[in-house]
PAZAPA-4460 file (N, C-alpha, C; in steps of 0.05 Angstrom, whole numbers, plus 32768, in hexadecimal, padded with zeros to 4 digits):
% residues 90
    n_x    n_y    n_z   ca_x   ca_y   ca_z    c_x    c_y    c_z   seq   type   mol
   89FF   883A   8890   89E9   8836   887C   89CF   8831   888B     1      X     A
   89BD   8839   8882   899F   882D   888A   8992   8818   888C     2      X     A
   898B   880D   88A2   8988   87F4   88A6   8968   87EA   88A5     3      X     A
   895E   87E5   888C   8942   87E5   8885   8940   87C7   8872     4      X     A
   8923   87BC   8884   8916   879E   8873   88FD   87A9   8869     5      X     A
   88F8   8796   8857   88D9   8798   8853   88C7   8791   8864     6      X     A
   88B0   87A6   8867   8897   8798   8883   88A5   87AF   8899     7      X     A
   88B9   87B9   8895   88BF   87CD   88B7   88AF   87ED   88B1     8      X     A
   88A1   87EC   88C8   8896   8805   88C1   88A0   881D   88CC     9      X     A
   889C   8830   88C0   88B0   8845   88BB   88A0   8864   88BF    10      X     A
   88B0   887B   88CA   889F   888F   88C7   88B1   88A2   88AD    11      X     A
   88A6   88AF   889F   88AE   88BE   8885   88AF   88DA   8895    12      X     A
   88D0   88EE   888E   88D1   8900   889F   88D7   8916   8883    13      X     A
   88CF   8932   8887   88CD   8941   887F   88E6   8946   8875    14      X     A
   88F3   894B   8851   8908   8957   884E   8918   8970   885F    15      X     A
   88FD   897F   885D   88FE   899F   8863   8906   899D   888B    16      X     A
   88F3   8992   889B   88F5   898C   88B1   88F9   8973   88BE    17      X     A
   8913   896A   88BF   891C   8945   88BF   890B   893E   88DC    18      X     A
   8904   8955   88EA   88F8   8945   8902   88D3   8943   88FC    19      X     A
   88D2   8951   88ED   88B2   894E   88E2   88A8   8932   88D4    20      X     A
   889B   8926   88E6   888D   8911   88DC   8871   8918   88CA    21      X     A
   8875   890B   88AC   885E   8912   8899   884D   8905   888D    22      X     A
   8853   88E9   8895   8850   88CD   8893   8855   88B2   889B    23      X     A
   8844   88A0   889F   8850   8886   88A5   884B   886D   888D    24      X     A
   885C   8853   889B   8859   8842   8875   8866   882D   8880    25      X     A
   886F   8818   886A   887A   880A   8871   8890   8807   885D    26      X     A
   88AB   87F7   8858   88B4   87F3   884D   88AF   87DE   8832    27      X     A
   88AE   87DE   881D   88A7   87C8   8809   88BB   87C7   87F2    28      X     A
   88C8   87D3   87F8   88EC   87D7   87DD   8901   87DD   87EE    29      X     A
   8917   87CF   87DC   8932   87E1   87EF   893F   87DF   87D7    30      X     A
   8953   87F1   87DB   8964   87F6   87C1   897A   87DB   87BB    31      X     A
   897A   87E2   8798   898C   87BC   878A   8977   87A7   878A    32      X     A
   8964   87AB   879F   894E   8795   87A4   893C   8790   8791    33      X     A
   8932   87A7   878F   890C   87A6   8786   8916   87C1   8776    34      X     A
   88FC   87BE   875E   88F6   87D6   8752   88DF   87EB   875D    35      X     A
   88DC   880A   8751   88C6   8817   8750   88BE   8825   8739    36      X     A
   88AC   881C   8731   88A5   8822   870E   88B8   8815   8706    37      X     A
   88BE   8803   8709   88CC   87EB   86F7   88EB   87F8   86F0    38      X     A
   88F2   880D   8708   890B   880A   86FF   891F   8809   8717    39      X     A
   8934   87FE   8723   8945   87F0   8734   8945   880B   874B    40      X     A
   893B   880D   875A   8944   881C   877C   8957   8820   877F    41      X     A
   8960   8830   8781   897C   8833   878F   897F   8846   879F    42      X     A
   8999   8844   87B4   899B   8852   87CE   899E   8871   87C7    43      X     A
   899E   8883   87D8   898B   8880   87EF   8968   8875   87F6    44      X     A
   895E   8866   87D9   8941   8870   87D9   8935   8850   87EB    45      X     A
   8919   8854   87F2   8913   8840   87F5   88FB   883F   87EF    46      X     A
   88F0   8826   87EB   88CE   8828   87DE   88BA   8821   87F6    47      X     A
   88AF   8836   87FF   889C   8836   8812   8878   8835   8808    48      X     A
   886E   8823   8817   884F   882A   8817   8842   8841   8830    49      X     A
   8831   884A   8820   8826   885F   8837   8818   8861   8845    50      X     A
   8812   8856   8858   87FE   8850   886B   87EB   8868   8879    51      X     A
   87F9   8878   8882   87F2   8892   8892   87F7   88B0   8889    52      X     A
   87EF   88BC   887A   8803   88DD   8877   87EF   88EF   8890    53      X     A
   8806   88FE   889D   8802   8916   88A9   8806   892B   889D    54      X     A
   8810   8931   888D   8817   8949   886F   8812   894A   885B    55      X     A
   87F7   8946   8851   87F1   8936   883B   8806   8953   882A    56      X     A
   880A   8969   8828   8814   897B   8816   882E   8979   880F    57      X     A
   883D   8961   881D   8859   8960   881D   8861   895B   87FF    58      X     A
   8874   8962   87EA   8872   8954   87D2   8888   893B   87D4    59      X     A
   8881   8934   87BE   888F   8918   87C5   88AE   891A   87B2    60      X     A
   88C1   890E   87C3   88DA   8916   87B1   88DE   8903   879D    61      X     A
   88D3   88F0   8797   88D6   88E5   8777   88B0   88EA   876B    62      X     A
   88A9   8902   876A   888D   88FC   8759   888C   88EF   8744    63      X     A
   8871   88E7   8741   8869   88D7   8722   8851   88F0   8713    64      X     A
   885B   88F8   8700   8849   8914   86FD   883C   8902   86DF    65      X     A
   8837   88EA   86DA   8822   88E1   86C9   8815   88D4   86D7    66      X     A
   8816   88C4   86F0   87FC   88C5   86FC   87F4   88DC   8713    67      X     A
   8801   88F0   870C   87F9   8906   8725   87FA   8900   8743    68      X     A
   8810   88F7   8749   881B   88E9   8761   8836   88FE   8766    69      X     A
   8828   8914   8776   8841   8933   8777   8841   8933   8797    70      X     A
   8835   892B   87A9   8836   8937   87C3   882D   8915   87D1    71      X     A
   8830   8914   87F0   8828   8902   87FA   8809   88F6   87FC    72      X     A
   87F5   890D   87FE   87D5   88FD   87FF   87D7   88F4   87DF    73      X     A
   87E0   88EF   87D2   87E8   88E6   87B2   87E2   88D0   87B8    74      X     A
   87F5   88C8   87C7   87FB   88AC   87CB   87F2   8894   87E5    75      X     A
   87E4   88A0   87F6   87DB   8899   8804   87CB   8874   8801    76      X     A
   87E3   8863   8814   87D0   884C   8800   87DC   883B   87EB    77      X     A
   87F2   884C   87E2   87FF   884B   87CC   8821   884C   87D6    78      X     A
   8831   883B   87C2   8852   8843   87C5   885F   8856   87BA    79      X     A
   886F   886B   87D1   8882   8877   87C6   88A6   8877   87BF    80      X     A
   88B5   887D   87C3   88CB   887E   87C6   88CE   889B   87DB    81      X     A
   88E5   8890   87EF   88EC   88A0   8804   8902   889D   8811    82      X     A
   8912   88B7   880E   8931   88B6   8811   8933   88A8   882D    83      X     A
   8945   8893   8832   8948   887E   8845   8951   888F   885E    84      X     A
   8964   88A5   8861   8970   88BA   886B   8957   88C2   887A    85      X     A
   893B   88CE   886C   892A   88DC   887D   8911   88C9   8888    86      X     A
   891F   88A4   8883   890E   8891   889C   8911   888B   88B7    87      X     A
   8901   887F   88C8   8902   887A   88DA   88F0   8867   88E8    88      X     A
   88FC   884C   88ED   88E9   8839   88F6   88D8   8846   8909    89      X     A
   88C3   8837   890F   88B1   883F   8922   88AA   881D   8939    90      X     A
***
C-alpha cells in the first residue's frame, strides 16, 4: 500500500505517461480520513493541493464540472484528488 501523511510533498504523474511529471502538491487528505466535497476519500484517491502544474492540459480524473474544474491549470492553488498509484514523494 502507499505510504502517504499529510504535509509530504508529492509529484502528480501522468495517467497516460506514469513517468511524466505534470505537477507538484502536497498531500492534505488520505483516504477513511478526511473528506473532498464533503464526501469520505477513499483508496486509491488522495486529496492533494496544487502547488506547481507543468501540464496545465492534463484533465483531472475526478473533475468538478459545476465549478469548471476539468483539467489541472483548473486547479492550480486549489485541491484535487489524485490516484495514490500515480504519486510520488519528492
Amino acid at each position: 500500500m502507499w505510504q502517504f501523511s499529510k504535509g509530504d510533498a508529492v509529484e502528480l504523474r501522468s495517467i497516460v505517461d506514469r513517468s511524466a511529471v505534470v505537477a507538484k502538491g502536497e498531500v492534505t487528505g488520505l483516504p477513511g480520513e478526511d473528506r473532498f466535497h464533503c464526501v469520505m476519500i477513499e483508496s486509491p484517491w488522495v486529496r492533494v493541493s496544487i502547488k506547481v502544474v507543468y501540464c496545465g492540459d492534463v484533465a483531472l480524473p475526478v473533475p468538478n464540472k459545476e465549478e469548471k474544474q476539468l483539467c489541472l491549470r483548473d486547479v492550480l492553488g486549489m485541491n484535487a484528488l489524485w490516484n495514490a498509484r500515480l504519486l510520488r514523494k519528492c
